[in-house]
N, CA, C and O atoms as a GROMACS GRO file, in nm:
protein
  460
    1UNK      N    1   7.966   3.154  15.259
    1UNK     CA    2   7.865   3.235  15.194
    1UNK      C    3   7.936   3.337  15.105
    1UNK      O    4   7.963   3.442  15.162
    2UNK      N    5   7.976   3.325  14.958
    2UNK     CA    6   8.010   3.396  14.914
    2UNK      C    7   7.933   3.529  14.861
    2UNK      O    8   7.984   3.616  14.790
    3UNK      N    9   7.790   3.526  14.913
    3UNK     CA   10   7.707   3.656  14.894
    3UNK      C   11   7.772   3.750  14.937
    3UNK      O   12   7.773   3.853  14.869
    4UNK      N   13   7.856   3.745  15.077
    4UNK     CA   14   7.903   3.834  15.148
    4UNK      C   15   7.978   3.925  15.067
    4UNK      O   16   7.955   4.045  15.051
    5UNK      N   17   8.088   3.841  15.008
    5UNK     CA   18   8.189   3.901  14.911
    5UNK      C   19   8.152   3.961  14.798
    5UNK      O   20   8.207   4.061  14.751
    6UNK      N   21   8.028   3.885  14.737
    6UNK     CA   22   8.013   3.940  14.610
    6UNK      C   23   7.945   4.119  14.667
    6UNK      O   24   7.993   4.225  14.625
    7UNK      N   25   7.827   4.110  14.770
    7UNK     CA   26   7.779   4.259  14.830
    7UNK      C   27   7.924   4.350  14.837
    7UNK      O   28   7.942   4.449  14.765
    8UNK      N   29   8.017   4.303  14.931
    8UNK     CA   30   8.153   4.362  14.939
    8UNK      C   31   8.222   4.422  14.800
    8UNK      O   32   8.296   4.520  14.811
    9UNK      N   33   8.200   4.368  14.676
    9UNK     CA   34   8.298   4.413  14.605
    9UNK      C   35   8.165   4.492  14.494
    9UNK      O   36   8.206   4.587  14.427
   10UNK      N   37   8.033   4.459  14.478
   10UNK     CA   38   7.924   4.577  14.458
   10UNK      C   39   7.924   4.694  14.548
   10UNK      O   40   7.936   4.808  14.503
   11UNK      N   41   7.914   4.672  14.661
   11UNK     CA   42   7.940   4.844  14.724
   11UNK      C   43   8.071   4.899  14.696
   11UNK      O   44   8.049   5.018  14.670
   12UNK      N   45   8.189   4.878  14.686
   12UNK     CA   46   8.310   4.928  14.664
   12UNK      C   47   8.275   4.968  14.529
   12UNK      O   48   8.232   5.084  14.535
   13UNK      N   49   8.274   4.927  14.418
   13UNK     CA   50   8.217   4.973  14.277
   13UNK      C   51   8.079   5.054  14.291
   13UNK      O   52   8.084   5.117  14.185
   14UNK      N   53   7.963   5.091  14.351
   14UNK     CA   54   7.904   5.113  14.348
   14UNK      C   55   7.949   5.288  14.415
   14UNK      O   56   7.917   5.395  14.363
   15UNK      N   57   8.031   5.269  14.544
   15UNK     CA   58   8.052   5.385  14.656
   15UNK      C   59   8.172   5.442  14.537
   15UNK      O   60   8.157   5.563  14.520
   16UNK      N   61   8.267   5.394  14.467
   16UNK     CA   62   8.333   5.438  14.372
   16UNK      C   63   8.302   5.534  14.252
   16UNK      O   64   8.366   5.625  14.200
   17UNK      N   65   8.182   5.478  14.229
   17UNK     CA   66   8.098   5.522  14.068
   17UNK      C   67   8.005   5.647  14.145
   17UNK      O   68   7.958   5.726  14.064
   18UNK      N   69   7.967   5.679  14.319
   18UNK     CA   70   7.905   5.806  14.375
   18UNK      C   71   8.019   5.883  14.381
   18UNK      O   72   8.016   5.991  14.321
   19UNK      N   73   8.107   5.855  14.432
   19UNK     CA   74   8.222   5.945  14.427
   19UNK      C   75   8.289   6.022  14.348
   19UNK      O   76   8.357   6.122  14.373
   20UNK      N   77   8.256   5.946  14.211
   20UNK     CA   78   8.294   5.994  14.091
   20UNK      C   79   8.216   6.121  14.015
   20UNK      O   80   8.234   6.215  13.937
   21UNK      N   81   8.119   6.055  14.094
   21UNK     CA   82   8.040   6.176  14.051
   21UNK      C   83   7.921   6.273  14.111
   21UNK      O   84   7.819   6.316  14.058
   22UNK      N   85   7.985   6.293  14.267
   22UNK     CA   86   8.006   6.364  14.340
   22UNK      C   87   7.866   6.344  14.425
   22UNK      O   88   7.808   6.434  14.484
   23UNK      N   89   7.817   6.190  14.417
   23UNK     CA   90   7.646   6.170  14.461
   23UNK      C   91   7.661   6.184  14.636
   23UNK      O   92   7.745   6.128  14.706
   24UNK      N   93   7.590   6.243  14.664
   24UNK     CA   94   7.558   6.231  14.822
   24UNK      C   95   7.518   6.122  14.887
   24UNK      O   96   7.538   6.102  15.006
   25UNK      N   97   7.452   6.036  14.800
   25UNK     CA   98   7.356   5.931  14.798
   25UNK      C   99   7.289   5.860  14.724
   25UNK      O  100   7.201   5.906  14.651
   26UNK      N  101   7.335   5.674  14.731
   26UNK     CA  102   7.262   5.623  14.644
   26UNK      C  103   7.135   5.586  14.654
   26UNK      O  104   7.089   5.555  14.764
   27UNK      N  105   7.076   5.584  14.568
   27UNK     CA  106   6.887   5.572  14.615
   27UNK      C  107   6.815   5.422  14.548
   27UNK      O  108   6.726   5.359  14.604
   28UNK      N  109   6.879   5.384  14.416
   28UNK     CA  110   6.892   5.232  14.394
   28UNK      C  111   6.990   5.140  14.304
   28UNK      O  112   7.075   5.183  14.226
   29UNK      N  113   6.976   5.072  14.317
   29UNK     CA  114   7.077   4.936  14.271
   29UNK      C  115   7.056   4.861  14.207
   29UNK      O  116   7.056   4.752  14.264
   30UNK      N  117   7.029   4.854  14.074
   30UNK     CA  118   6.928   4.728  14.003
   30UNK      C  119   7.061   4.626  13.989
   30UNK      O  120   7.172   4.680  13.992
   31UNK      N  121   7.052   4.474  13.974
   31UNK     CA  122   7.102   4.393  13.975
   31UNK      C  123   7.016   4.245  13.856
   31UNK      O  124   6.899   4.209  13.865
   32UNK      N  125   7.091   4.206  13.786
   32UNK     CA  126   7.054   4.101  13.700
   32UNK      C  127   7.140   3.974  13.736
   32UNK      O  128   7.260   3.954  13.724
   33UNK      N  129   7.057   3.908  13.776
   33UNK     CA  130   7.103   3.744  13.878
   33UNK      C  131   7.032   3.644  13.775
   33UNK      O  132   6.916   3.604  13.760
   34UNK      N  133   7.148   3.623  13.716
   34UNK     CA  134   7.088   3.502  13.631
   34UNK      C  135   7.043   3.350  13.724
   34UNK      O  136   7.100   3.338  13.832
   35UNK      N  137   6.961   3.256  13.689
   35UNK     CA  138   6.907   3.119  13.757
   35UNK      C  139   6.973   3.036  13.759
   35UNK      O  140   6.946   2.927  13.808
   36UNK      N  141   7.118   3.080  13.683
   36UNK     CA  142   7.223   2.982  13.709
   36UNK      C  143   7.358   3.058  13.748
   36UNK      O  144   7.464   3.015  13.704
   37UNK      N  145   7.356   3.159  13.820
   37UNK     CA  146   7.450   3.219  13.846
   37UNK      C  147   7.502   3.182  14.022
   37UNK      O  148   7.585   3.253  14.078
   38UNK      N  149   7.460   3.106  14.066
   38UNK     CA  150   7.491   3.027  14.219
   38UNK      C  151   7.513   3.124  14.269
   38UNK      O  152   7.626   3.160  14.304
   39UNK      N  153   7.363   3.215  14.289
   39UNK     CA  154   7.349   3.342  14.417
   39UNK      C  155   7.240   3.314  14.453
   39UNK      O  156   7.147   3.306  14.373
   40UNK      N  157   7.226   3.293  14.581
   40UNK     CA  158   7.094   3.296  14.688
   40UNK      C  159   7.081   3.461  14.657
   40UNK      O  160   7.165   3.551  14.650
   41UNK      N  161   6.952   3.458  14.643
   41UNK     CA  162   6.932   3.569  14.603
   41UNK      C  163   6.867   3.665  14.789
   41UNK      O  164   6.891   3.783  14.814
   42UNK      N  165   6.795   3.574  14.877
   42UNK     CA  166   6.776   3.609  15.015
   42UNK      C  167   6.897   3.656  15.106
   42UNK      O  168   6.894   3.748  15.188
   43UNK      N  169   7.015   3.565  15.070
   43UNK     CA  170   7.130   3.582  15.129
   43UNK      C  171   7.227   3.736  15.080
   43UNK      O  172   7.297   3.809  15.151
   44UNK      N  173   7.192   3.743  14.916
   44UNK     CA  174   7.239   3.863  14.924
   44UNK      C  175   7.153   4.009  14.943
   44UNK      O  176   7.170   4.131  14.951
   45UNK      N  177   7.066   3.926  14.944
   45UNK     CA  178   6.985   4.102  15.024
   45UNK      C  179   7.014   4.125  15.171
   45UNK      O  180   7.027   4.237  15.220
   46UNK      N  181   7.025   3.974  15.260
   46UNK     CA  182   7.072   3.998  15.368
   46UNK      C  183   7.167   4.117  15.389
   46UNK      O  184   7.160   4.232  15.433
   47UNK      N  185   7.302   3.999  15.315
   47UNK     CA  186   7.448   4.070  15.301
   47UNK      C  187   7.417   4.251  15.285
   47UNK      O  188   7.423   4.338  15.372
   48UNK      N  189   7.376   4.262  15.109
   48UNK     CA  190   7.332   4.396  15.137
   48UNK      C  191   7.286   4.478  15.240
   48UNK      O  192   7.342   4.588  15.241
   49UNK      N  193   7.187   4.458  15.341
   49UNK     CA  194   7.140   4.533  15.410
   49UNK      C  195   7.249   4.541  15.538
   49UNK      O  196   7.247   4.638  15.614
   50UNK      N  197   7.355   4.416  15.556
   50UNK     CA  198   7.417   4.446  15.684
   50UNK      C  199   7.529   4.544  15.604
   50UNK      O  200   7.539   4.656  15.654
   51UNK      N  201   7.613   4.520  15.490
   51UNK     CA  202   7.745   4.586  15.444
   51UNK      C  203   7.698   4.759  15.424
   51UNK      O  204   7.762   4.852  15.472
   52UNK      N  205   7.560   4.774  15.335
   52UNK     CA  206   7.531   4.902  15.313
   52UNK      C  207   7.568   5.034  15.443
   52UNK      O  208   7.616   5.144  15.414
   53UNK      N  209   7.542   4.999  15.553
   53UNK     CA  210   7.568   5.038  15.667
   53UNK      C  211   7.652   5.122  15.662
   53UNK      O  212   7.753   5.082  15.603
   54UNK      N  213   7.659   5.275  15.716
   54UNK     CA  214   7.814   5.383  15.721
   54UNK      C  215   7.841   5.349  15.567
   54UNK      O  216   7.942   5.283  15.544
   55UNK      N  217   7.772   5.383  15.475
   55UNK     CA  218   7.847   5.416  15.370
   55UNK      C  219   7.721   5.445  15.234
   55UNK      O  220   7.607   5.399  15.242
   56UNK      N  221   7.756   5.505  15.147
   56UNK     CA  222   7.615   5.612  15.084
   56UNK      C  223   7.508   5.527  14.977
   56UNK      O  224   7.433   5.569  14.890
   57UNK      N  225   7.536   5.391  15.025
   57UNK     CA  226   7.414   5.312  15.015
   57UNK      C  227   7.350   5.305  15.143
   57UNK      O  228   7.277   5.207  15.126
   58UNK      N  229   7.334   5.336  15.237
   58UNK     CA  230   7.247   5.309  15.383
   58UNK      C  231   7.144   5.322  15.360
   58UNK      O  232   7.074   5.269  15.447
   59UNK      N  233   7.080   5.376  15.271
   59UNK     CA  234   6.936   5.397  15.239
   59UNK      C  235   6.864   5.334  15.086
   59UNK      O  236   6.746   5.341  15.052
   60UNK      N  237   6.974   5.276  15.012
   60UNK     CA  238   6.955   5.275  14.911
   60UNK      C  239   6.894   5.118  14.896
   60UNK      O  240   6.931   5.025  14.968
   61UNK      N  241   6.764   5.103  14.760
   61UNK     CA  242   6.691   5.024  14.748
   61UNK      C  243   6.811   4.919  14.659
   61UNK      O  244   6.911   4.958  14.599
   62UNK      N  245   6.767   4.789  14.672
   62UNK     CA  246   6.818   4.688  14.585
   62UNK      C  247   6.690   4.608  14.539
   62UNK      O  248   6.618   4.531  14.603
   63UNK      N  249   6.685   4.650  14.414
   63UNK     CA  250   6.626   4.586  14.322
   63UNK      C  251   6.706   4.424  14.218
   63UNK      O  252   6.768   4.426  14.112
   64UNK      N  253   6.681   4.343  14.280
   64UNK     CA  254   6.731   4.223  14.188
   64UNK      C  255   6.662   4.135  14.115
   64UNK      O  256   6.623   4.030  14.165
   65UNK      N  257   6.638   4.168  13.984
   65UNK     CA  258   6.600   4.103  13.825
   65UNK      C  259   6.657   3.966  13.785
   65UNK      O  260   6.766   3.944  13.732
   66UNK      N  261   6.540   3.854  13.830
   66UNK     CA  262   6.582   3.693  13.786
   66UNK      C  263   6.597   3.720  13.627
   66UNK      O  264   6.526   3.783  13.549
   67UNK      N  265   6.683   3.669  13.616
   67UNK     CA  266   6.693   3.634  13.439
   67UNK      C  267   6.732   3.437  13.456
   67UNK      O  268   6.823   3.369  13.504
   68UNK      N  269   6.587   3.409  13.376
   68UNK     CA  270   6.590   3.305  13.320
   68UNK      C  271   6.678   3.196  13.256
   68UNK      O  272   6.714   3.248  13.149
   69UNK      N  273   6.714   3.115  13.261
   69UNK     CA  274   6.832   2.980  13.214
   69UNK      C  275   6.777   3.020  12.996
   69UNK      O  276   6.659   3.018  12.964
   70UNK      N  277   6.832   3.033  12.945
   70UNK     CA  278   6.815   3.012  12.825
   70UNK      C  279   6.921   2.905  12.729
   70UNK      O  280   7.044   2.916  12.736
   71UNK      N  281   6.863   2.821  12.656
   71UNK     CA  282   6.996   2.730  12.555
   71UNK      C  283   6.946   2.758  12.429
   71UNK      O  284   6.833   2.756  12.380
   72UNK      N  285   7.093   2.795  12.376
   72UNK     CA  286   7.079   2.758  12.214
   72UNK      C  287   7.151   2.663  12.203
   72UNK      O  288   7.220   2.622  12.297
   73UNK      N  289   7.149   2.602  12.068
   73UNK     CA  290   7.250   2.516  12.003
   73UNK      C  291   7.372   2.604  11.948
   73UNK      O  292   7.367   2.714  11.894
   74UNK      N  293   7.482   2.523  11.977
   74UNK     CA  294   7.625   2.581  11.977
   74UNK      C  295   7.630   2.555  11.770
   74UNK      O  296   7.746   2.539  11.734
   75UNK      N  297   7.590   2.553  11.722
   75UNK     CA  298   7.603   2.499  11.559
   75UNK      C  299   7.498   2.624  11.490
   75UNK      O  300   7.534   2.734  11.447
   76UNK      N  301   7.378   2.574  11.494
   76UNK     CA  302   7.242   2.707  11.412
   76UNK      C  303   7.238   2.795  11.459
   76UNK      O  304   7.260   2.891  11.385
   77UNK      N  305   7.204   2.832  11.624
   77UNK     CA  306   7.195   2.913  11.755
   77UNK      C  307   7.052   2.880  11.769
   77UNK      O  308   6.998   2.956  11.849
   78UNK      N  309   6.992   2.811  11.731
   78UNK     CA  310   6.858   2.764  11.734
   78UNK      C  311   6.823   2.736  11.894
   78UNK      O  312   6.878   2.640  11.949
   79UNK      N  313   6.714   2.835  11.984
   79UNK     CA  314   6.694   2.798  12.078
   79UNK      C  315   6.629   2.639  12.142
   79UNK      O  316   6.582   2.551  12.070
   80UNK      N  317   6.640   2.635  12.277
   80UNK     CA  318   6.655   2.468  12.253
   80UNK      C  319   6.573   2.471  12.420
   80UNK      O  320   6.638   2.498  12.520
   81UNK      N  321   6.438   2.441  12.426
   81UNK     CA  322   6.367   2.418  12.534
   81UNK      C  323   6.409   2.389  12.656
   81UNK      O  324   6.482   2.290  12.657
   82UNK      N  325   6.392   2.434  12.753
   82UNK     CA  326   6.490   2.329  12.894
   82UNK      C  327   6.414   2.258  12.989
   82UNK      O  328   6.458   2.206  13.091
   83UNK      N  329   6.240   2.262  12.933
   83UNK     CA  330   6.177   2.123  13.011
   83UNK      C  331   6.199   1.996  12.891
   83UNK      O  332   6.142   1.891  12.922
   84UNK      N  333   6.243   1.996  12.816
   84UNK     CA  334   6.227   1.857  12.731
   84UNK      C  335   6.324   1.770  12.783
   84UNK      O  336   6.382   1.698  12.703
   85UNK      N  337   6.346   1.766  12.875
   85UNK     CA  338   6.482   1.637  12.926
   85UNK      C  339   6.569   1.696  12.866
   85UNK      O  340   6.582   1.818  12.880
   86UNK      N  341   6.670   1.603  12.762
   86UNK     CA  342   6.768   1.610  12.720
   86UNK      C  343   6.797   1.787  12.683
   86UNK      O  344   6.694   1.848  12.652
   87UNK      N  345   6.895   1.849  12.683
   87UNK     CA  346   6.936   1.969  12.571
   87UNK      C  347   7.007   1.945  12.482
   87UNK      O  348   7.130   1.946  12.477
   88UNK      N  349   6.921   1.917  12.397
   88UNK     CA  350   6.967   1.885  12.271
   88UNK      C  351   6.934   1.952  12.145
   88UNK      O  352   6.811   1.950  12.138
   89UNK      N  353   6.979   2.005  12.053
   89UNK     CA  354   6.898   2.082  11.932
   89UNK      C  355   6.826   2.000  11.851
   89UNK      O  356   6.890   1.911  11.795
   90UNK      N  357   6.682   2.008  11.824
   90UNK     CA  358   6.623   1.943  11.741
   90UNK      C  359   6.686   1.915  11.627
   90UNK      O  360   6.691   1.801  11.582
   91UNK      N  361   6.742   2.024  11.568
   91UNK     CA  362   6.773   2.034  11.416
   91UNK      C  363   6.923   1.948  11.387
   91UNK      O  364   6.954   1.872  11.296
   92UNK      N  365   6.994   1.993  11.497
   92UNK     CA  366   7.150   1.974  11.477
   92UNK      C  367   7.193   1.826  11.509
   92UNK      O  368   7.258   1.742  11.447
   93UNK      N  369   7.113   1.829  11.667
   93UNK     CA  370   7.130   1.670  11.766
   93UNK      C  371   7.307   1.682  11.804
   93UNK      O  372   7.398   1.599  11.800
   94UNK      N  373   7.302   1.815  11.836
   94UNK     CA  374   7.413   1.871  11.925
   94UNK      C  375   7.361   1.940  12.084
   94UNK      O  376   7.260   2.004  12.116
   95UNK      N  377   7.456   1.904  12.147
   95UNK     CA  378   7.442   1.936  12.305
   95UNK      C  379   7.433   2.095  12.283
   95UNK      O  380   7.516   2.162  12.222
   96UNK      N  381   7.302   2.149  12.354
   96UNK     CA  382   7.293   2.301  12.373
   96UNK      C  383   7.372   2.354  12.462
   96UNK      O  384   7.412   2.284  12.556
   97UNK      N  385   7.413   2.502  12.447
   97UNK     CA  386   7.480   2.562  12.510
   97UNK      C  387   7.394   2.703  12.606
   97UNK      O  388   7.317   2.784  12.553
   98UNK      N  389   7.426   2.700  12.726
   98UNK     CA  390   7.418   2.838  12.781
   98UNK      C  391   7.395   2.941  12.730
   98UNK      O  392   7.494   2.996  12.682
   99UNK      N  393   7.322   2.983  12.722
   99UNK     CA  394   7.325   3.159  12.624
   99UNK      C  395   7.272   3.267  12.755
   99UNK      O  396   7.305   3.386  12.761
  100UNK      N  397   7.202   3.213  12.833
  100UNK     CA  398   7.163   3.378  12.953
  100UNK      C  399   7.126   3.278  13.095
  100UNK      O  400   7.103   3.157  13.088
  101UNK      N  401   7.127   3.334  13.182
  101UNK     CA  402   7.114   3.264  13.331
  101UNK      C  403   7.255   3.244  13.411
  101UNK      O  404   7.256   3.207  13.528
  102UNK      N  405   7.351   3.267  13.351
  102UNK     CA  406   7.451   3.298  13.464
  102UNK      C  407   7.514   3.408  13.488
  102UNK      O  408   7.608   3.430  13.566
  103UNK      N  409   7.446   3.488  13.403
  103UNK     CA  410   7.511   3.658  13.459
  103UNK      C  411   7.482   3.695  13.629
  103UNK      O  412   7.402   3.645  13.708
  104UNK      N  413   7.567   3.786  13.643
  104UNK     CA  414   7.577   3.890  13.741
  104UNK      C  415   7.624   4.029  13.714
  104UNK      O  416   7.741   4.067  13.702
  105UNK      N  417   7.518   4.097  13.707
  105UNK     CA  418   7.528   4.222  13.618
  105UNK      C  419   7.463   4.361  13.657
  105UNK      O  420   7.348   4.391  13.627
  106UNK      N  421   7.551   4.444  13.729
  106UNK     CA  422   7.525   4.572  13.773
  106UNK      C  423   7.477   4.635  13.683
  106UNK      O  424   7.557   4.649  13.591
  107UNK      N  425   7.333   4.703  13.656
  107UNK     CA  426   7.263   4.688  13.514
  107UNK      C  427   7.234   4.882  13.540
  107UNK      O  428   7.232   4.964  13.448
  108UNK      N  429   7.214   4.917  13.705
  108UNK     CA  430   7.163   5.096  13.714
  108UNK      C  431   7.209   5.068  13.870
  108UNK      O  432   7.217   4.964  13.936
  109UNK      N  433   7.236   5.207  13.900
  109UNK     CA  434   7.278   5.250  13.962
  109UNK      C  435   7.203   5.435  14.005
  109UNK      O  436   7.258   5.537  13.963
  110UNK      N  437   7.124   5.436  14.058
  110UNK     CA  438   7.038   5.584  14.098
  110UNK      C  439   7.101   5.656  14.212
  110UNK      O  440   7.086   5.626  14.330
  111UNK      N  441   7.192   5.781  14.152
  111UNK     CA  442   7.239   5.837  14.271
  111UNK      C  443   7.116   5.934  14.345
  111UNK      O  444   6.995   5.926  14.369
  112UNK      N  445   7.230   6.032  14.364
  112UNK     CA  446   7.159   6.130  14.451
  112UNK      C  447   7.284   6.211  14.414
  112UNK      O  448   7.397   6.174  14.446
  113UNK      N  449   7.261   6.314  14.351
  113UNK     CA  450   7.398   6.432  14.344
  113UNK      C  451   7.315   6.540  14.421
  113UNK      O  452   7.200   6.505  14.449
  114UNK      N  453   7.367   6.711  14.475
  114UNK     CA  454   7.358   6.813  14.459
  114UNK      C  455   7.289   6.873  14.352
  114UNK      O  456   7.283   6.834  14.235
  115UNK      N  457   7.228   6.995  14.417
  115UNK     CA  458   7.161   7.042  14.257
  115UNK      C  459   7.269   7.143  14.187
  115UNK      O  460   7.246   7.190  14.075
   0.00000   0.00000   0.00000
């Protein structure tokens, strides 16, 4: 289950970026999980909720944002449907390329500082 790891190395960057700036507490976590980014998205909320534990996410919300598979064509950039079977560009009749759905992308981060 590499959810585990990926939660593991978001709280270390996350408990890093409170520290920095002196937060008592983080309060949320937005996250952008692309539909082709091979994350169970259940598994890492799991993960989250056991790793957060003793450390200044324990309370803090995780919000995670599906982002959609998108193709353009690698030639026009002409977007290119992904129920029509093939990905193919109408115009070009070149194999489409990836353009959004495999990110993983720490997008906000809501502390909690002192007043």
């Amino acid at each position: 289950m590499h959810e585990y790891s990926l939660v593991s190395s978001l709280l270390e960057r996350v408990v890093a970026e409170a520290a920095a700036h002196d937060a008592t507490s983080v309060r949320k976590i937005r996250l952008l999980v692309g539909e082709h980014a091979g994350v169970e998205v259940d598994l890492l909320r799991w993960a989250f909720g056991v790793l957060r534990e003793n450390t200044p996410c324990a309370k803090a919300e995780l919000e995670v944002v599906s982002v959609a598979a998108r193709w353009k064509c690698s030639v026009c950039s002409c977007e290119v449907p992904a129920g029509a079977g093939m990905l193919v560009c109408p115009k070009c009749d070149v194999p489409a390329t990836l353009a959004a759905g495999m990110e993983l992308v720490l997008e906000r981060i809501e502390l909690q500082v002192p007043d």
